[in-house]
C-alpha positions as CSV (number, residue, x, y, z in Angstrom):
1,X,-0.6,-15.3,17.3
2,X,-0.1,-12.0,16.2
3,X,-3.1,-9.8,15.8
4,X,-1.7,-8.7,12.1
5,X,-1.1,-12.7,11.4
6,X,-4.8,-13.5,12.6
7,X,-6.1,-10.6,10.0
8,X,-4.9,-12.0,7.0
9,X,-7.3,-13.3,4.6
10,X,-7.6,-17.1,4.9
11,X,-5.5,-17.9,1.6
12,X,-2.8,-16.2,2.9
13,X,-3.0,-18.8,6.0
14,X,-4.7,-16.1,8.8
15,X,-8.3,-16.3,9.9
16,X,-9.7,-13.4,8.0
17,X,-10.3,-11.6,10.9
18,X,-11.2,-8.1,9.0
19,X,-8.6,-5.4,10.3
20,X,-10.9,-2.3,10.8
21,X,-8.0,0.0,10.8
22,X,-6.8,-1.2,7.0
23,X,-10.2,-0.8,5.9
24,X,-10.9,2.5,7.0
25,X,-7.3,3.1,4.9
26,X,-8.6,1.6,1.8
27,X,-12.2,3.5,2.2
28,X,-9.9,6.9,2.4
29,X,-7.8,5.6,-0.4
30,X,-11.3,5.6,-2.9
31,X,-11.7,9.8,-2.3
32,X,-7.9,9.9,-3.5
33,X,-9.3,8.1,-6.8
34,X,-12.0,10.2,-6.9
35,X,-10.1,13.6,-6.9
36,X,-7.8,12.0,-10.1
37,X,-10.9,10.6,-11.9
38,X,-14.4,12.3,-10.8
39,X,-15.5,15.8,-13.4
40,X,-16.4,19.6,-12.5
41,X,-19.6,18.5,-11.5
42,X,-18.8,16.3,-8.1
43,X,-19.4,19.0,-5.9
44,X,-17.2,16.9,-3.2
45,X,-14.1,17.1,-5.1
46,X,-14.4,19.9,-6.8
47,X,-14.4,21.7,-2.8
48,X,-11.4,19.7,-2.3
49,X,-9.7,21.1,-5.1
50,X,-10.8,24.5,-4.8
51,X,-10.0,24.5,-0.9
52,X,-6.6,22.3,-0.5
53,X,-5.3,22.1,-4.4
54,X,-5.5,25.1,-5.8
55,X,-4.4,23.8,-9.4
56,X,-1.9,21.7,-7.8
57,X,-1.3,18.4,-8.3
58,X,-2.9,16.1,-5.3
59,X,0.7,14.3,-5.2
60,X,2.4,17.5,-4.0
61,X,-0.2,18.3,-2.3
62,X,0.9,19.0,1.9
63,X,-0.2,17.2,5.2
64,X,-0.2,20.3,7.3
65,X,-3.1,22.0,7.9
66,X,-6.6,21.5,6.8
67,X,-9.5,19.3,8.0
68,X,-9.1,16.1,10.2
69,X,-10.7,14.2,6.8
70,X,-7.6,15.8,4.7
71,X,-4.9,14.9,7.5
72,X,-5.8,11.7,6.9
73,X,-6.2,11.6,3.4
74,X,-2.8,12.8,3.2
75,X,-1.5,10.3,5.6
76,X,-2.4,7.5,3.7
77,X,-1.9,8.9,0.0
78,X,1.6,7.2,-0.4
79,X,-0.5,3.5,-0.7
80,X,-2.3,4.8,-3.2
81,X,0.5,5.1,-5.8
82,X,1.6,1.7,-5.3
83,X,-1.3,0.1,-7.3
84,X,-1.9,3.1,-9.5
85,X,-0.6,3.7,-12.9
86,X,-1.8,7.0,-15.2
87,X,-2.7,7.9,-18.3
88,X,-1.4,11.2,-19.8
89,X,-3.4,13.9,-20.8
90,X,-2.6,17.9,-19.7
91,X,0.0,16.1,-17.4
92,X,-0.9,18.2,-15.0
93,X,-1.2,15.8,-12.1
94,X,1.6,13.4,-13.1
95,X,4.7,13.6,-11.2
96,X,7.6,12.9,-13.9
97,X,9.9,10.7,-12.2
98,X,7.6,8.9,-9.1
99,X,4.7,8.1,-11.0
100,X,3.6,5.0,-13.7
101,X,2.6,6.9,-16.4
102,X,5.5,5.7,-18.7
103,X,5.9,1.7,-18.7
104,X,5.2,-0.7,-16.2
105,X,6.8,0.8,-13.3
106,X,7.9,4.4,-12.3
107,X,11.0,5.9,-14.3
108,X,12.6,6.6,-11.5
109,X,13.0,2.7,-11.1
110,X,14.1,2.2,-14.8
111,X,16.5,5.1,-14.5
112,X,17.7,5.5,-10.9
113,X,21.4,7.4,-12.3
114,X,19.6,10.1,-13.6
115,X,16.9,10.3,-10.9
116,X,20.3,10.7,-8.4
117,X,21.1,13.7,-10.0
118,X,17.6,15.2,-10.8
119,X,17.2,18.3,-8.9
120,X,13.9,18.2,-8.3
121,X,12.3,14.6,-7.7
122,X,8.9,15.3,-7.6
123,X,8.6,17.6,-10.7
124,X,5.3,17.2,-13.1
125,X,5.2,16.0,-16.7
126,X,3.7,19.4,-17.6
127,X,6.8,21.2,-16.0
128,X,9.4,18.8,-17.9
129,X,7.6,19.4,-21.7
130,X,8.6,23.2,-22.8
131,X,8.4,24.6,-25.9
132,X,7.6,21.4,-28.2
133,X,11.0,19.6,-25.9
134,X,11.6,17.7,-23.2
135,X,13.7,19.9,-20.7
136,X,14.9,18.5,-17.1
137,X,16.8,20.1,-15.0
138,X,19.7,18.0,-13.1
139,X,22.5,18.6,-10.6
140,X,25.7,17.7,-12.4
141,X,26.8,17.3,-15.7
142,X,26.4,13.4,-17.1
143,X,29.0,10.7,-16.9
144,X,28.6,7.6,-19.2
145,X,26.6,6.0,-17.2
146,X,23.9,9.1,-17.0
147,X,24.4,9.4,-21.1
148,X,23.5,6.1,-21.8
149,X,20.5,6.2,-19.5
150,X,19.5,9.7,-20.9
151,X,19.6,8.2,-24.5
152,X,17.1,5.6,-23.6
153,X,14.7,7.8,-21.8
154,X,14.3,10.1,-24.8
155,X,13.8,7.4,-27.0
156,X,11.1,5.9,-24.8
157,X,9.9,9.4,-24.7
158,X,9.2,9.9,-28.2
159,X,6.4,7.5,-28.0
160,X,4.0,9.7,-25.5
161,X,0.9,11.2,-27.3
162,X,-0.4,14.5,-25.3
163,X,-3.8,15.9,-25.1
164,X,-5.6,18.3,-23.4
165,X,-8.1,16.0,-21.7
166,X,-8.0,15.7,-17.8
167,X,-4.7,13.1,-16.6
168,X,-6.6,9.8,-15.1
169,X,-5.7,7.3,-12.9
170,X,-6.1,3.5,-13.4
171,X,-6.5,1.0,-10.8
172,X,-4.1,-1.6,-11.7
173,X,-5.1,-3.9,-8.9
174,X,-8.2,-5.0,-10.7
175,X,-9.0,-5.9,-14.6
176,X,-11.4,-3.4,-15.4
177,X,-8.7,-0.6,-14.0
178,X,-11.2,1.0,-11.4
179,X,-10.2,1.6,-7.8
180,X,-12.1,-0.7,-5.3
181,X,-11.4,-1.0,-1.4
182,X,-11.8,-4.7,-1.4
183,X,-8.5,-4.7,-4.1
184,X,-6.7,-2.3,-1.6
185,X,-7.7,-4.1,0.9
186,X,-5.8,-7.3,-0.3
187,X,-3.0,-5.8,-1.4
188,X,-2.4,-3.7,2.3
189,X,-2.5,-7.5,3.9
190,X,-0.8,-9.0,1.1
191,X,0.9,-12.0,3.2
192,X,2.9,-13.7,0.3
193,X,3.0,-16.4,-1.9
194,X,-0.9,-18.1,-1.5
195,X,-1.4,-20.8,1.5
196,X,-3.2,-23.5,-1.2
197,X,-3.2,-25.9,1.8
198,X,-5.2,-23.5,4.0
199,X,-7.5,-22.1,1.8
200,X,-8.4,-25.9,0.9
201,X,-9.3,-26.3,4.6
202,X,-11.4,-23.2,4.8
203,X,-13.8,-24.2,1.6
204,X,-14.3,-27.9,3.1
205,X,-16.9,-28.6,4.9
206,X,-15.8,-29.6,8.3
207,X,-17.7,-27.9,11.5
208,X,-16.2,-24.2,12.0
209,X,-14.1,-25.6,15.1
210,X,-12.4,-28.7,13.7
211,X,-11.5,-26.1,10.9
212,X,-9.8,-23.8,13.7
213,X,-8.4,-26.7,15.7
214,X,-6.7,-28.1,12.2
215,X,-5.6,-24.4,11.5
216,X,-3.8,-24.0,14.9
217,X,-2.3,-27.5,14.3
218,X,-0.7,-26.3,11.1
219,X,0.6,-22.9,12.6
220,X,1.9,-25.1,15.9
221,X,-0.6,-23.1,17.9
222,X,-1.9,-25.7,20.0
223,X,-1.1,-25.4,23.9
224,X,1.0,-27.9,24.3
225,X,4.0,-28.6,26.8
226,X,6.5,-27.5,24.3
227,X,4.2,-24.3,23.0
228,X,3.7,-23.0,26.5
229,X,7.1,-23.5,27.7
230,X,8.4,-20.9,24.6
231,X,5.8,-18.8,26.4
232,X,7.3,-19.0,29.9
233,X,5.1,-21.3,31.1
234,X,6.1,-22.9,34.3
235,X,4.8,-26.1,34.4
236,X,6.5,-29.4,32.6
237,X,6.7,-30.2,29.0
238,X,6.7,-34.0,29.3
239,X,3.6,-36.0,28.6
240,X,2.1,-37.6,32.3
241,X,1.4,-40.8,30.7
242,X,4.9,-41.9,29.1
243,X,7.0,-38.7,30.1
244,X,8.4,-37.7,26.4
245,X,8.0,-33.9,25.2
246,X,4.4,-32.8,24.9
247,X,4.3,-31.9,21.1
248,X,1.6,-32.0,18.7
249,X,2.7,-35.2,17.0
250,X,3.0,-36.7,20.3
251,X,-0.1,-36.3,21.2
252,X,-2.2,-37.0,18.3
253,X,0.2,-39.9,17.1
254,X,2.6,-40.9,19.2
255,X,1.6,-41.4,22.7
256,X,1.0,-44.8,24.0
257,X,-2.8,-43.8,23.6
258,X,-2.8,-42.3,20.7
259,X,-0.6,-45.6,19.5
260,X,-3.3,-47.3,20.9
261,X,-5.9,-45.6,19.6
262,X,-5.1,-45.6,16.1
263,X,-4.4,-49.1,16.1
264,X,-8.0,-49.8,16.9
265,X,-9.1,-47.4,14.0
266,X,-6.3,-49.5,11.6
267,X,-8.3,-53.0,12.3
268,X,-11.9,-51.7,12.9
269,X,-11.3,-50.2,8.7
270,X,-8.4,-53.0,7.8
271,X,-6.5,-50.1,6.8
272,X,-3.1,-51.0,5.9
273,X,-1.0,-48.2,8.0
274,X,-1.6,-44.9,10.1
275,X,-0.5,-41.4,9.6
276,X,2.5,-41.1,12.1
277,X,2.5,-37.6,12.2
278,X,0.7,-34.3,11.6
279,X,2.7,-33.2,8.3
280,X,2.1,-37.0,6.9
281,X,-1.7,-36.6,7.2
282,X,-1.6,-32.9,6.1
283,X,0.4,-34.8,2.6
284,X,-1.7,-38.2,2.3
285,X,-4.6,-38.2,4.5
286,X,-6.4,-35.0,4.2
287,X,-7.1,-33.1,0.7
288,X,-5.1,-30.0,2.3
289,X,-2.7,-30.1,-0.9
290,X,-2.3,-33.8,-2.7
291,X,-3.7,-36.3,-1.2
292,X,-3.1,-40.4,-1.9
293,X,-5.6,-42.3,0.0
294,X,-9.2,-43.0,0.0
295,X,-10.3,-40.2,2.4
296,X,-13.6,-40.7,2.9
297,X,-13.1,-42.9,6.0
298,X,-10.5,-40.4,7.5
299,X,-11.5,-39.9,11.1
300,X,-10.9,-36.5,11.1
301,X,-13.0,-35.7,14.4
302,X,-10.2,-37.5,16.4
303,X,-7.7,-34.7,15.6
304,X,-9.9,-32.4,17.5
305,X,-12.8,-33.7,19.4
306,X,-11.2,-36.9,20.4
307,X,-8.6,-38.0,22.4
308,X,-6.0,-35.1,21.0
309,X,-8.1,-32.2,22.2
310,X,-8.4,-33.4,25.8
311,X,-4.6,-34.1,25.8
312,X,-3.6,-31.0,25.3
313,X,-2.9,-28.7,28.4
């Protein structure tokens, strides 16, 4: 499988494999949080500041130059906005249109008409409030569309409260709104919509390989005939003993030994049918995600120890 597909976490259906390269991303990512939220007296930040900043805000802040540390602080800012909202103070270090400060999501998102014509993109909050007002500068002079947005935006304005406390950041990836690298860790592998089924397999308590040999099952990962061929394999894709396609299914429960096999296991427990495929065991058989059978007496050790394992090429 792919190396990024093995390093997802396990309820996202990868091994968990911990992706060094992602960490180290989301242990950078923490300093980022630091220079929005730490005081005067972190003498760490406050060098930053005093040697890359310069009373600028750290979004605008350039990649040239500077230390190796800084090069890559800068390289992996961007990610850091992405599960970051703000709360206003000085608005200083709030960038008007690209940040969550105002709402759930940036304005540039709520407004994308007026952000087209805004001449500059990644002007502060502090430089848009002038005199008492809020004054933007913009390209071209408004058509309806613009007006209408422009209407709304002043009367979602109207509700900010200013201070001249320090602009923080809030971590919106966790519930108490503080930045953690195991939160941005997670959300740089985010894989999608949670594997229920897999992460049921990885809490049981089957030995650690069963658990792998059931995961490649589910992922078709095994080596069969039909695997290895898609691989360029050379060799034939039928099954030696009755000369069908070597699949999964045919191996575990539909070859003439498998048949056989399972037959036995059908008397010896006077069970009433047999799973006659891998997705019908993964629905009734196993509790992988709903389950409708007595599954104690399940022989689960045939699907990888038994006569399936040494089956497979």
């Amino acid at each position: 499988m792919r190396w990024s597909n093995v390093c997802l976490p396990k309820d996202f259906g990868g091994l968990g494999i911990l992706n060094t390269r992602t960490l180290n991303e989301a242990l950078i990512l923490k300093w980022v949080w630091k220079l929005y939220n730490s005081d005067e007296e972190d003498l760490c930040c406050s060098l930053l500041r005093n040697k890359y900043l310069r009373n600028k805000p750290f979004a605008c802040s350039k990649k040239k130059g500077g230390s190796q540390f800084w090069r890559g602080v800068q390289q992996v800012k961007n990610k850091f906005f992405l599960g970051a909202s703000f709360q206003v103070g000085n608005r200083e270090n709030i960038r008007f249109w690209v940040d969550t400060w105002l709402g759930e999501v940036a304005l540039k998102l709520i407004y994308p008409k007026l952000f087209t014509c805004c001449r500059y993109t990644d002007i502060t909050v502090s430089e848009c409030w002038i005199g008492g007002e809020w004054v933007i500068d913009f390209r071209r002079t408004f058509g309806p569309a613009e007006v209408e947005e422009w209407d709304q935006l002043l009367s979602q304005l109207e509700g900010v409260h200013l201070s001249e406390s320090p602009d923080k950041a809030i971590w919106r990836l966790e519930a108490k709104g503080v930045y953690s690298s195991r939160s941005m860790y997670r959300f740089i592998s985010f894989g999608g919509v949670l594997d229920k089924r897999v992460g049921k397999l990885w809490r049981s308590k089957l030995p650690m390989k069963l658990k792998v040999f059931v995961w490649q099952a589910m992922h078709n990962r095994l080596p069969t005939g039909v695997v290895l061929k898609g691989r360029n394999w050379k060799g034939d894709i039928n099954c030696p003993l009755c000369g069908s396609p070597e699949t999964i299914d045919h191996i575990l429960f539909q070859c003439i030994i498998a048949r056989f096999v399972w037959a036995c296991i059908k008397e010896a427990l006077g069970w009433e049918k047999t799973p006659l495929c891998l997705e019908e065991v993964f629905r009734d058989w196993l509790p992988l995600g709903g389950a409708h059978h007595n599954l104690k007496f399940f022989p689960l050790r045939l699907l990888g120890g038994g006569f399936g394992y040494q089956g497979i090429k």
